[in-house]
The first five atom37 places (N, CA, C, CB, O) and aatype in JSON, in Angstrom:
{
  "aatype": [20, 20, 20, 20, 20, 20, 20, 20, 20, 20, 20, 20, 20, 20, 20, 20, 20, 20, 20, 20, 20, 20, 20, 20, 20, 20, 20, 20, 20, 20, 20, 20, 20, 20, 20, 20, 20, 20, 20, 20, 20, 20, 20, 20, 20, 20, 20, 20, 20, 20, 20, 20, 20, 20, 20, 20, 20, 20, 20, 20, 20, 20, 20, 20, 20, 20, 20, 20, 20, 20, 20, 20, 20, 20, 20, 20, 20, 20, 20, 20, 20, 20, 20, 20, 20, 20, 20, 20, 20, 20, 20, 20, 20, 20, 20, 20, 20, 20, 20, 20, 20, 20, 20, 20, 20, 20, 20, 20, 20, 20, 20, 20, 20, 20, 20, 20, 20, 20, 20, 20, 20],
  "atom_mask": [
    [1, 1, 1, 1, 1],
    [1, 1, 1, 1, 1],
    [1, 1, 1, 1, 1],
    [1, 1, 1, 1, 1],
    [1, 1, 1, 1, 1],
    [1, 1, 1, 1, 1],
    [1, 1, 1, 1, 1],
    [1, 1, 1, 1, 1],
    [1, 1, 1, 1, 1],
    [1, 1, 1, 1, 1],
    [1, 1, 1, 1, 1],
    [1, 1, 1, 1, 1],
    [1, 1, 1, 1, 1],
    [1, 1, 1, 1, 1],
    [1, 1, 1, 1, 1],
    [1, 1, 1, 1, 1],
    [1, 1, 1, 1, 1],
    [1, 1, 1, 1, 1],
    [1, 1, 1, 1, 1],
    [1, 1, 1, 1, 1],
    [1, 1, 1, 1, 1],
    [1, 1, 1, 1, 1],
    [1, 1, 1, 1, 1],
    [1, 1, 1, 1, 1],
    [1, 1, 1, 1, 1],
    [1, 1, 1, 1, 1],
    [1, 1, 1, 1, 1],
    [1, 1, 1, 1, 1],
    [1, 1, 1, 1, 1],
    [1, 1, 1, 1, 1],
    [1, 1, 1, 1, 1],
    [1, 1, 1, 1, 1],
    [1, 1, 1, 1, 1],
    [1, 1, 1, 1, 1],
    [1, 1, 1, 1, 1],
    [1, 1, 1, 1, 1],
    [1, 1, 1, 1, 1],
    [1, 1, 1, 1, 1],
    [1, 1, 1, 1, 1],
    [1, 1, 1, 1, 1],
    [1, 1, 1, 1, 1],
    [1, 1, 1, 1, 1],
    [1, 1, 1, 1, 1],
    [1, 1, 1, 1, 1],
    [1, 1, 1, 1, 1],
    [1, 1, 1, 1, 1],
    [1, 1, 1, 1, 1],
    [1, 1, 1, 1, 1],
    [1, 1, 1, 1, 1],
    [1, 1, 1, 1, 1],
    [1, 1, 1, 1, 1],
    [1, 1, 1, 1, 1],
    [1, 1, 1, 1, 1],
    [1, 1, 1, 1, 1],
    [1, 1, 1, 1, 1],
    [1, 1, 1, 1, 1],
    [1, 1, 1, 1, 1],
    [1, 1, 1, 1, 1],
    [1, 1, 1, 1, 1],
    [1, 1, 1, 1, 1],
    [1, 1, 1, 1, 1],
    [1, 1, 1, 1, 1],
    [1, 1, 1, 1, 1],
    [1, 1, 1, 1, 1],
    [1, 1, 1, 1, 1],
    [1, 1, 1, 1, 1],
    [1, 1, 1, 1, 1],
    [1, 1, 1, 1, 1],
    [1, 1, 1, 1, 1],
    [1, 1, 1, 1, 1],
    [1, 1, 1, 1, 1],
    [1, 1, 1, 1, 1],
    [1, 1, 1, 1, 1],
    [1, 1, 1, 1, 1],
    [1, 1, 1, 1, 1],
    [1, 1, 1, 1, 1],
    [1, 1, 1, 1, 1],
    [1, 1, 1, 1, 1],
    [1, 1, 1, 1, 1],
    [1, 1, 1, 1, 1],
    [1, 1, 1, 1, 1],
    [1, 1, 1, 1, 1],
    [1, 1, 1, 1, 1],
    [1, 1, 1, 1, 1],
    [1, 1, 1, 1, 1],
    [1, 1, 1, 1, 1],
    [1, 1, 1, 1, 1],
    [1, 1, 1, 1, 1],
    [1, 1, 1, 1, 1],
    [1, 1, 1, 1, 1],
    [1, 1, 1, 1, 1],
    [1, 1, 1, 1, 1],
    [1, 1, 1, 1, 1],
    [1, 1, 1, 1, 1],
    [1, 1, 1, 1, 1],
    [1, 1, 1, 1, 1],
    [1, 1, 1, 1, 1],
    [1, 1, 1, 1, 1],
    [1, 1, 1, 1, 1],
    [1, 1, 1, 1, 1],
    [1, 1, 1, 1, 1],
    [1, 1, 1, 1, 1],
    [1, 1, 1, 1, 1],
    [1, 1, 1, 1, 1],
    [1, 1, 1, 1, 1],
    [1, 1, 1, 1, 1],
    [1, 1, 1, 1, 1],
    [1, 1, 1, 1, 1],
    [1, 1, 1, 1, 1],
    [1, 1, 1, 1, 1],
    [1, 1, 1, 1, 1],
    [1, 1, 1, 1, 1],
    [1, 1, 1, 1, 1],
    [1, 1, 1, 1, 1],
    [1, 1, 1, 1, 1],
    [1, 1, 1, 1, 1],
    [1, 1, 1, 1, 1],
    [1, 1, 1, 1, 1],
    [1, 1, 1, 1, 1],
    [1, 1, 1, 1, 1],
    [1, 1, 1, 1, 1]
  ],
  "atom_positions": [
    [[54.9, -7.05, -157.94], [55.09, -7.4, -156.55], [56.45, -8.07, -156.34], [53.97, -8.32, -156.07], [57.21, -7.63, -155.48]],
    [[56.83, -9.24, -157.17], [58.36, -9.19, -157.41], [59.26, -8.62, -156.89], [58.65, -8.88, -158.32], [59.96, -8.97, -155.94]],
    [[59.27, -7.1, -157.89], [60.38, -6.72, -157.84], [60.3, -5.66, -156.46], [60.78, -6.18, -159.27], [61.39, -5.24, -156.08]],
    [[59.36, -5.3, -155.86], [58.96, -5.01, -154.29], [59.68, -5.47, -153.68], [57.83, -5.4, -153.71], [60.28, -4.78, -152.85]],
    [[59.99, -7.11, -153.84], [60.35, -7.67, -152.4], [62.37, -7.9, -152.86], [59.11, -9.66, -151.94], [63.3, -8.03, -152.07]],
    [[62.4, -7.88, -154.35], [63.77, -8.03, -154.73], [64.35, -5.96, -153.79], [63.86, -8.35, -157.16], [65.32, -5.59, -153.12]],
    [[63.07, -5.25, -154.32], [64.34, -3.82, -153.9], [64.16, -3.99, -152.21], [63.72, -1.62, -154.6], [65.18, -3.59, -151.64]],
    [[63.35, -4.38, -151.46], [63.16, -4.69, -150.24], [64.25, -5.02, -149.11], [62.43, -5.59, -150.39], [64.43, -4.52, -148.0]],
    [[65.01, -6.2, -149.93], [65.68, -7.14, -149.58], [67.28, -6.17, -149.67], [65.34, -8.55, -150.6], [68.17, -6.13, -148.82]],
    [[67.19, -5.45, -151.06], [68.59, -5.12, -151.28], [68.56, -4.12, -149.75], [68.97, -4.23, -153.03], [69.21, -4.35, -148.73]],
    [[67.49, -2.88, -150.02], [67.25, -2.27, -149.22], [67.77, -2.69, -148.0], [66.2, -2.11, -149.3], [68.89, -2.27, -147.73]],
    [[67.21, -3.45, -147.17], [67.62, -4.0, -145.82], [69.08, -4.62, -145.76], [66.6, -5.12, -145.39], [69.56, -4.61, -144.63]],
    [[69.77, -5.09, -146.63], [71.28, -5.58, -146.84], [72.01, -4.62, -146.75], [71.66, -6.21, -148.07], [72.91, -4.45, -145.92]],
    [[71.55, -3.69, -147.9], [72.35, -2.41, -148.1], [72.25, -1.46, -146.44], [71.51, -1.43, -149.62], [73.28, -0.91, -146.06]],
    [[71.36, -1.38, -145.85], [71.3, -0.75, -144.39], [72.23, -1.54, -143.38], [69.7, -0.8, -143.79], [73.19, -1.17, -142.71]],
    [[71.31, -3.33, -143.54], [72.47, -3.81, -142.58], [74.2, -3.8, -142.61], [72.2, -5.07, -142.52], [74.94, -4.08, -141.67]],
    [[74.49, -3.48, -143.63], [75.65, -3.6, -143.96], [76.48, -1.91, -143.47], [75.57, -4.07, -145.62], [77.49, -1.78, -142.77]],
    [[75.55, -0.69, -144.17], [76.25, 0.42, -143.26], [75.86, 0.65, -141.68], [75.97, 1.77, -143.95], [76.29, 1.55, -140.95]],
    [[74.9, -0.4, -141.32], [74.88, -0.28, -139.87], [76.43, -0.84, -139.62], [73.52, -1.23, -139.08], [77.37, -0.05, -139.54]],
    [[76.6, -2.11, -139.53], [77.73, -2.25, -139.4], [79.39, -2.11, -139.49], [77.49, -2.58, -139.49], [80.33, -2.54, -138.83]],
    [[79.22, -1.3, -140.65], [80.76, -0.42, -140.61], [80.45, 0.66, -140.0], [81.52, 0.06, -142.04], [81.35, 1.45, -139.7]],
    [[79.6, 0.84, -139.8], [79.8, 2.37, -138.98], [80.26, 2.4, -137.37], [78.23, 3.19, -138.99], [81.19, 3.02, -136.85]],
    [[79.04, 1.29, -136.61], [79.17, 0.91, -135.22], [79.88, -0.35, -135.12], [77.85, 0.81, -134.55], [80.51, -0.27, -134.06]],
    [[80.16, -1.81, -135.83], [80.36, -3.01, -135.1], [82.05, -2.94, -135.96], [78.98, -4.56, -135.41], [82.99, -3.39, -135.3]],
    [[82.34, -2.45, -137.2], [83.21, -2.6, -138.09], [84.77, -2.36, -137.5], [82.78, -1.71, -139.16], [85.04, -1.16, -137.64]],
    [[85.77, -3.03, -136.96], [86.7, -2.75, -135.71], [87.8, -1.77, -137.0], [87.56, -4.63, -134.66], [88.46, -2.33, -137.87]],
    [[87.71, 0.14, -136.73], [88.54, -0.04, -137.74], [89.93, 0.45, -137.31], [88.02, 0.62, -138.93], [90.62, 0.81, -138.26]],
    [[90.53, 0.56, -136.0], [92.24, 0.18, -135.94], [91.87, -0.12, -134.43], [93.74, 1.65, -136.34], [90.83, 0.09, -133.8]],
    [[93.14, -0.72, -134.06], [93.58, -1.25, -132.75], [94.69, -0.92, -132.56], [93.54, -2.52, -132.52], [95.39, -0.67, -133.54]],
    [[95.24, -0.81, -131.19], [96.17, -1.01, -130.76], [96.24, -0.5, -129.41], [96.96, -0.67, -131.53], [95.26, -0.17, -128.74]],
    [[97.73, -0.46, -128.94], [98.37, 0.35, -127.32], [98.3, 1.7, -127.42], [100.09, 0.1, -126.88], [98.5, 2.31, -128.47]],
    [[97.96, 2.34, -126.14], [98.14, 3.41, -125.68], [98.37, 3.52, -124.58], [97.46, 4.02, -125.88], [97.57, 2.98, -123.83]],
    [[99.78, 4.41, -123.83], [100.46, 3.99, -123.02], [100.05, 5.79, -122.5], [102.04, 3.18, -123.45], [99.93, 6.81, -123.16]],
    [[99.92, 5.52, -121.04], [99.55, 6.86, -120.11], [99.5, 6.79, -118.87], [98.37, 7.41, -120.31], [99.41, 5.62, -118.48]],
    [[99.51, 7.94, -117.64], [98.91, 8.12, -116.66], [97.4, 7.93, -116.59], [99.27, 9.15, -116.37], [96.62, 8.28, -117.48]],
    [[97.15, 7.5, -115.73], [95.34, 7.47, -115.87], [95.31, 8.53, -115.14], [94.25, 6.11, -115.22], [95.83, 8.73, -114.05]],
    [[94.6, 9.3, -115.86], [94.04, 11.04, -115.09], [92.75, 10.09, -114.33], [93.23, 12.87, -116.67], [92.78, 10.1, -113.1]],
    [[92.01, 9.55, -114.76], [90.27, 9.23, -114.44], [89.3, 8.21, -114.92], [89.52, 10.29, -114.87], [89.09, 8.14, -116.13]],
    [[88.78, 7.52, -114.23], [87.93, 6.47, -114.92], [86.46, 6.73, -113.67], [88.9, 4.53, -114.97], [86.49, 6.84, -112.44]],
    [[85.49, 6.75, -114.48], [84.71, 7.25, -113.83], [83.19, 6.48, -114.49], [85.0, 8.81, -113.9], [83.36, 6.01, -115.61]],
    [[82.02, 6.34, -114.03], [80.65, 5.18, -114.35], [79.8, 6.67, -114.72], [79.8, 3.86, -112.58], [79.62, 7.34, -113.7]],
    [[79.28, 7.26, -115.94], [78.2, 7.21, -116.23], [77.88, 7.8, -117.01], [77.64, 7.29, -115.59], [78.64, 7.85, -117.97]],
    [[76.4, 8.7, -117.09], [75.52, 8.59, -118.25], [73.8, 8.87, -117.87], [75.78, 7.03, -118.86], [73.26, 8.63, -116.79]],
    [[73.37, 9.24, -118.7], [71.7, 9.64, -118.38], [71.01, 8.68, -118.71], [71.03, 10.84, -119.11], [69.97, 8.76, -118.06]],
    [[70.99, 7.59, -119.52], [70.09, 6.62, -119.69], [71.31, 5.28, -119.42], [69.19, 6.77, -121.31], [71.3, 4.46, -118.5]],
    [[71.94, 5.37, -120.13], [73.23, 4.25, -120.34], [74.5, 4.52, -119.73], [73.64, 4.09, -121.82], [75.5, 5.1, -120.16]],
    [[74.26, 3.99, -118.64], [75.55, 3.58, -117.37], [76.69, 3.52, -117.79], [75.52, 2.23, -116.66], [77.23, 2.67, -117.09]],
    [[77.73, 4.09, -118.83], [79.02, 3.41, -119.48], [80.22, 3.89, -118.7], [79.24, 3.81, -121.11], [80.2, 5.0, -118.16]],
    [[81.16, 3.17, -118.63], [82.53, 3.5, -118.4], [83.34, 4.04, -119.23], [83.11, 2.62, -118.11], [83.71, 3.48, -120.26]],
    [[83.83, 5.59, -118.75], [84.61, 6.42, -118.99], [86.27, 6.46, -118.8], [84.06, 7.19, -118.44], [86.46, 6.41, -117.58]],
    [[87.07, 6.51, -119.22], [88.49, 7.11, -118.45], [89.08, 8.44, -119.43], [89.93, 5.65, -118.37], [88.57, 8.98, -120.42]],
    [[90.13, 8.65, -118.85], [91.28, 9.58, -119.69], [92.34, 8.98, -118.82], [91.19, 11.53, -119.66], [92.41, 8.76, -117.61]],
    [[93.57, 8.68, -120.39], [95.0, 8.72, -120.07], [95.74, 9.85, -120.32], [95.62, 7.77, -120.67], [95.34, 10.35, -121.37]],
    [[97.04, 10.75, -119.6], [97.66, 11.24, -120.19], [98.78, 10.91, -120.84], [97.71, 11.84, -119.73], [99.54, 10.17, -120.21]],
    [[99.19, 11.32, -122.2], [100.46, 10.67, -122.1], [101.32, 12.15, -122.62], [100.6, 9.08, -123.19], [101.04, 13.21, -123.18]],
    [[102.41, 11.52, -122.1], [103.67, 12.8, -122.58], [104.25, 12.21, -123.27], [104.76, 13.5, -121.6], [104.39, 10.99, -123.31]],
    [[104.87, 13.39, -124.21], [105.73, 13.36, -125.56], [106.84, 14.8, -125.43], [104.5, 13.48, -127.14], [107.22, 15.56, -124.54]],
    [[106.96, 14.71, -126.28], [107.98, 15.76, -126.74], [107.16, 17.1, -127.45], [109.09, 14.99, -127.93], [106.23, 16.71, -128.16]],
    [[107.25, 18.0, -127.42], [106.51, 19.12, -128.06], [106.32, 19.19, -129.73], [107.25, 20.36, -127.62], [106.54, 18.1, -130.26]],
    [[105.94, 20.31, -130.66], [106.1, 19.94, -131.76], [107.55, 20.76, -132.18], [104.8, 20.17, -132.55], [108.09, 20.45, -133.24]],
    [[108.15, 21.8, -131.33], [109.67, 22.61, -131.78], [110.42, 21.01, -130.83], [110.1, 24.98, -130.77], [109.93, 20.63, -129.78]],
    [[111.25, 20.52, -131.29], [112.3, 20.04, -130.61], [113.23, 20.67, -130.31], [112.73, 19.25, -131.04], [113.98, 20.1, -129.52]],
    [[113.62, 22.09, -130.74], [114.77, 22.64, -129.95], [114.33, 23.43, -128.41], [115.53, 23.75, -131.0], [115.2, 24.04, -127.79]],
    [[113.25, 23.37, -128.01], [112.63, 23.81, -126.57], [112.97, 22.82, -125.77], [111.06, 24.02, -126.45], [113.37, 23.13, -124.65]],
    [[112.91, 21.42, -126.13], [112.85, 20.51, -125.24], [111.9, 20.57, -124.4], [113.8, 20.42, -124.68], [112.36, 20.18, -123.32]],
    [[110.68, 20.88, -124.29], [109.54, 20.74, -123.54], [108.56, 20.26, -123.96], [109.17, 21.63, -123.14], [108.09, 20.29, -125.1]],
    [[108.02, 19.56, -122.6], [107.1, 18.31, -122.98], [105.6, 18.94, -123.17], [107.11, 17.03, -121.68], [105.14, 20.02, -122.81]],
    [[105.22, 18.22, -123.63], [103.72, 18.13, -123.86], [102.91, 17.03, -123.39], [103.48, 18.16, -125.17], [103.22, 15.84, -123.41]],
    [[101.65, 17.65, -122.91], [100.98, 16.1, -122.76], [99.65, 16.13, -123.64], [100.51, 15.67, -120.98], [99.15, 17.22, -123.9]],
    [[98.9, 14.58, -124.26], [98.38, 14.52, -124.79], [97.37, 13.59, -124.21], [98.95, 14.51, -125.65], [97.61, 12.5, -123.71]],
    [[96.04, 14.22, -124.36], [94.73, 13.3, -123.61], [94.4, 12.53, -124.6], [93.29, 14.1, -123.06], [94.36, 12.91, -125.77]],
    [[94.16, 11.46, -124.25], [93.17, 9.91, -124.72], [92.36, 9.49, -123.77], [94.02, 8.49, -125.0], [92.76, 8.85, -122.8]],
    [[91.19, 9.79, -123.96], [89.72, 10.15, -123.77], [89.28, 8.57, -124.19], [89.05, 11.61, -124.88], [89.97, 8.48, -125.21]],
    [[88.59, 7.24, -124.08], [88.25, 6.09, -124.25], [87.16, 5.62, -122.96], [89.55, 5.33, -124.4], [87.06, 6.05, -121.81]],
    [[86.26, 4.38, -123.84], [85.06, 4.25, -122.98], [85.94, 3.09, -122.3], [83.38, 3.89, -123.74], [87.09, 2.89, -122.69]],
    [[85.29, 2.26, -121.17], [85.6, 0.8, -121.36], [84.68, -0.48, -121.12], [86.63, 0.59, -120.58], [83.69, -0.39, -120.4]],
    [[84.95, -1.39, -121.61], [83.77, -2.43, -121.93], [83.26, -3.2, -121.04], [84.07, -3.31, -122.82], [82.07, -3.44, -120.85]],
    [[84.51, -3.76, -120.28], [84.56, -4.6, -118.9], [84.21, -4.07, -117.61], [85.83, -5.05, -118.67], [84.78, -2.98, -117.49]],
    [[83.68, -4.3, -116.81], [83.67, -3.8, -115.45], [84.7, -4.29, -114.53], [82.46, -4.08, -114.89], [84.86, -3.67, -113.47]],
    [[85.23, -5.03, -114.72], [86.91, -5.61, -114.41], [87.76, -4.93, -114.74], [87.42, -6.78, -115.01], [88.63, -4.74, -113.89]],
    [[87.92, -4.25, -116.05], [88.86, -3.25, -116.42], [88.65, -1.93, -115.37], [88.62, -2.87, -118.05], [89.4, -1.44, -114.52]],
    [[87.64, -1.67, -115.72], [86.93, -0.61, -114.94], [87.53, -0.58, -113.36], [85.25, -0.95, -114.96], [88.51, 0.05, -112.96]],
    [[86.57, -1.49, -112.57], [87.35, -1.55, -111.53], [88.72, -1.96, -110.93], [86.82, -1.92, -111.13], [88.92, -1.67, -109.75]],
    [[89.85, -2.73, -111.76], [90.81, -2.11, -111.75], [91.88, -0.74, -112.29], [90.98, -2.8, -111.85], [93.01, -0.52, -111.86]],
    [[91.38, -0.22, -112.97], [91.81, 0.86, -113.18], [91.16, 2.15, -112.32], [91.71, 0.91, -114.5], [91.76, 3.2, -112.13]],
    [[89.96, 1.89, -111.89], [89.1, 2.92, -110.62], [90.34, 2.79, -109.28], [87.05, 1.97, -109.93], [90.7, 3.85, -108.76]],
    [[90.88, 1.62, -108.85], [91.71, 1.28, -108.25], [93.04, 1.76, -107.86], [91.71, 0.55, -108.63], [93.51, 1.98, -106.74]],
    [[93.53, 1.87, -108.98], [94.86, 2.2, -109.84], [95.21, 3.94, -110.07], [94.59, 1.44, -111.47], [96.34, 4.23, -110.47]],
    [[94.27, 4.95, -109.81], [94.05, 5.77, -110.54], [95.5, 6.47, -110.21], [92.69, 6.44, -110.35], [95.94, 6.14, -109.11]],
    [[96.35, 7.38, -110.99], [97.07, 7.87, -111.02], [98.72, 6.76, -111.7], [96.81, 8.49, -109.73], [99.9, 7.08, -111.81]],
    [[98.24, 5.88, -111.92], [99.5, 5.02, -111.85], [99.51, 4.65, -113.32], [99.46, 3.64, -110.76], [98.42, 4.56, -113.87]],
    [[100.92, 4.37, -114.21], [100.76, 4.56, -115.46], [100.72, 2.98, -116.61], [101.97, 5.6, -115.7], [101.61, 2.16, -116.81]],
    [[99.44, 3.05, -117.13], [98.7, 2.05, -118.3], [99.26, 1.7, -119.53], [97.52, 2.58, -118.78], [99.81, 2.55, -120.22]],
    [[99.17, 0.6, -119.85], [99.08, 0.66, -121.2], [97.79, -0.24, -121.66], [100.46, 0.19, -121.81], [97.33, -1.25, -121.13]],
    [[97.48, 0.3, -122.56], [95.94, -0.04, -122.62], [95.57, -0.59, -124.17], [94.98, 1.43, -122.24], [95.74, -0.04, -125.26]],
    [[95.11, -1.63, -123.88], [94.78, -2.29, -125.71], [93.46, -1.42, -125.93], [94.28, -4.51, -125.96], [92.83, -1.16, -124.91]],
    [[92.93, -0.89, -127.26], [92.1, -0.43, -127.67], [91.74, -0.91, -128.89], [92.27, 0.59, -127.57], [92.38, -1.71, -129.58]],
    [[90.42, -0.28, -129.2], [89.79, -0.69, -130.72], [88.69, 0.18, -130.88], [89.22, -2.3, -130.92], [87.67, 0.28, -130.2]],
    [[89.18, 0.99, -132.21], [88.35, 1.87, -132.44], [87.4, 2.17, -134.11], [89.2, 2.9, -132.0], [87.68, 2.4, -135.29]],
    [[86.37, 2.0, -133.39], [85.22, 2.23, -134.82], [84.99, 3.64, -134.87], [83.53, 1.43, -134.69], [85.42, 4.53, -134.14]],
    [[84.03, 3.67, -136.12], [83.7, 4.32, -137.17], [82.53, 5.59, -135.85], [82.87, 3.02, -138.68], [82.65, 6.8, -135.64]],
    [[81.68, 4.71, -135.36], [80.81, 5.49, -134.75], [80.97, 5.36, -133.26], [79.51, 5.19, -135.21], [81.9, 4.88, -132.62]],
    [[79.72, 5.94, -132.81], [79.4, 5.84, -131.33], [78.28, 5.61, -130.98], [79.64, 6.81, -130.64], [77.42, 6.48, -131.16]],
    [[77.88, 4.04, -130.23], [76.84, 3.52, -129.58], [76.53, 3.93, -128.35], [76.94, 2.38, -129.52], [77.35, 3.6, -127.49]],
    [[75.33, 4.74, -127.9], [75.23, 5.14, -126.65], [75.03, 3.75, -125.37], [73.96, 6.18, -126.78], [74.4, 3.94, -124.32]],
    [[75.58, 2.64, -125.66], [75.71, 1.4, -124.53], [76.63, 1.21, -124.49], [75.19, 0.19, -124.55], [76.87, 0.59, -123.45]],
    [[77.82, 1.43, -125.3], [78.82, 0.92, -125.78], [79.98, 2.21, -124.94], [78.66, 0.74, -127.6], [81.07, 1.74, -124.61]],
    [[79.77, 3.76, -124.62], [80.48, 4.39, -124.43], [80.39, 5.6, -125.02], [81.29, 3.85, -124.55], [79.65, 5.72, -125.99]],
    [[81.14, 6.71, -124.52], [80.65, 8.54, -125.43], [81.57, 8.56, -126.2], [80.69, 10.29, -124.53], [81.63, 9.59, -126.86]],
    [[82.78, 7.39, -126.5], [84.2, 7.95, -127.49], [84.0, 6.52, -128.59], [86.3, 8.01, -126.33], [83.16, 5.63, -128.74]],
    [[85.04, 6.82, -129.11], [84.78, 5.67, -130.77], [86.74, 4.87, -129.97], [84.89, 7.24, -133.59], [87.46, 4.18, -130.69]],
    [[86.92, 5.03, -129.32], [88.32, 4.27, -128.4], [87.04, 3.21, -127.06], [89.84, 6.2, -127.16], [86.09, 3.39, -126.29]],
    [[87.93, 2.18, -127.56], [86.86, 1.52, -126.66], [88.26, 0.31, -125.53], [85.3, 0.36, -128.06], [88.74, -0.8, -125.74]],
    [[88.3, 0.59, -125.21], [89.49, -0.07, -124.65], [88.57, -1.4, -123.85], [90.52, 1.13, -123.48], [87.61, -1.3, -123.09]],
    [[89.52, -3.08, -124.52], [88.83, -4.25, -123.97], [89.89, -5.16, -123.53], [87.86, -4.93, -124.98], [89.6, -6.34, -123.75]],
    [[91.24, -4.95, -122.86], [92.06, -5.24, -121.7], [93.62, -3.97, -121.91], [92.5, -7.25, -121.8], [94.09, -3.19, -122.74]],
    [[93.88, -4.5, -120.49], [95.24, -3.77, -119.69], [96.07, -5.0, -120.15], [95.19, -3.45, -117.66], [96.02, -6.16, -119.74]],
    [[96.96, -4.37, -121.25], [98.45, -4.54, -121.46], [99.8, -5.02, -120.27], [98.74, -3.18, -121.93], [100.58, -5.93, -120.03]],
    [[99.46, -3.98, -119.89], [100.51, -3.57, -118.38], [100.41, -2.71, -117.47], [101.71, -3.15, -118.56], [99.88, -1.68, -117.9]],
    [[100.72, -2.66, -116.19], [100.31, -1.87, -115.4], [101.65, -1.53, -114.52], [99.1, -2.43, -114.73], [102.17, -2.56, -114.1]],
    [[102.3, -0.39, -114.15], [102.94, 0.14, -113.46], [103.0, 1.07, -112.21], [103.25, 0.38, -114.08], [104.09, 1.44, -111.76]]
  ]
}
């Protein structure tokens, strides 16, 4: 009976522990700078906040000189963020983010979780 409650224990450590790198584990951060195409509320059970930024770059031939744009797709956490950027829409972000391993259906549909505005233009 012992050793029941010794593999028990590992058992539940060993789970709590890949629960948490997967969903809570923050694994990069930073800016992402864009047009806000859209920020938009929802979801079938869990209400979350959505946006997309675009951002432009340079293509991958540099002798075309034509741009490209690139979507960043992110949930967001705040309803302050939210409703200023619902606000804002079309006008261009830079946006702090932090992105894990997984995806919590309360938390948002993307693993970019953006939790404040940098700057706003």
């Amino acid at each position: 009976m012992k050793y029941f409650w010794i593999i028990l224990v590992a058992v539940v450590l060993l789970l709590s522990g890949v629960l948490y790198y997967r969903y809570y584990f923050v694994f990069g951060e930073g800016v992402k700078s864009g047009v806000l195409n859209y920020a938009v509320k929802k979801g079938n059970v869990f209400k979350t906040y959505e946006g997309k930024l675009i951002q432009q770059g340079f293509g991958a031939n540099p002798r075309t000189g034509s741009l490209t744009s690139y979507e960043f797709e992110f949930s967001i956490v705040d309803e302050e963020i939210f409703k200023t950027l619902e606000v804002n829409n079309g006008k261009t972000f830079d946006l702090h983010y932090k992105e894990y391993h997984g995806v919590l259906p309360w938390r948002g549909n993307t693993v970019y979780v953006v939790d404040r505005i940098v700057h706003m233009k």
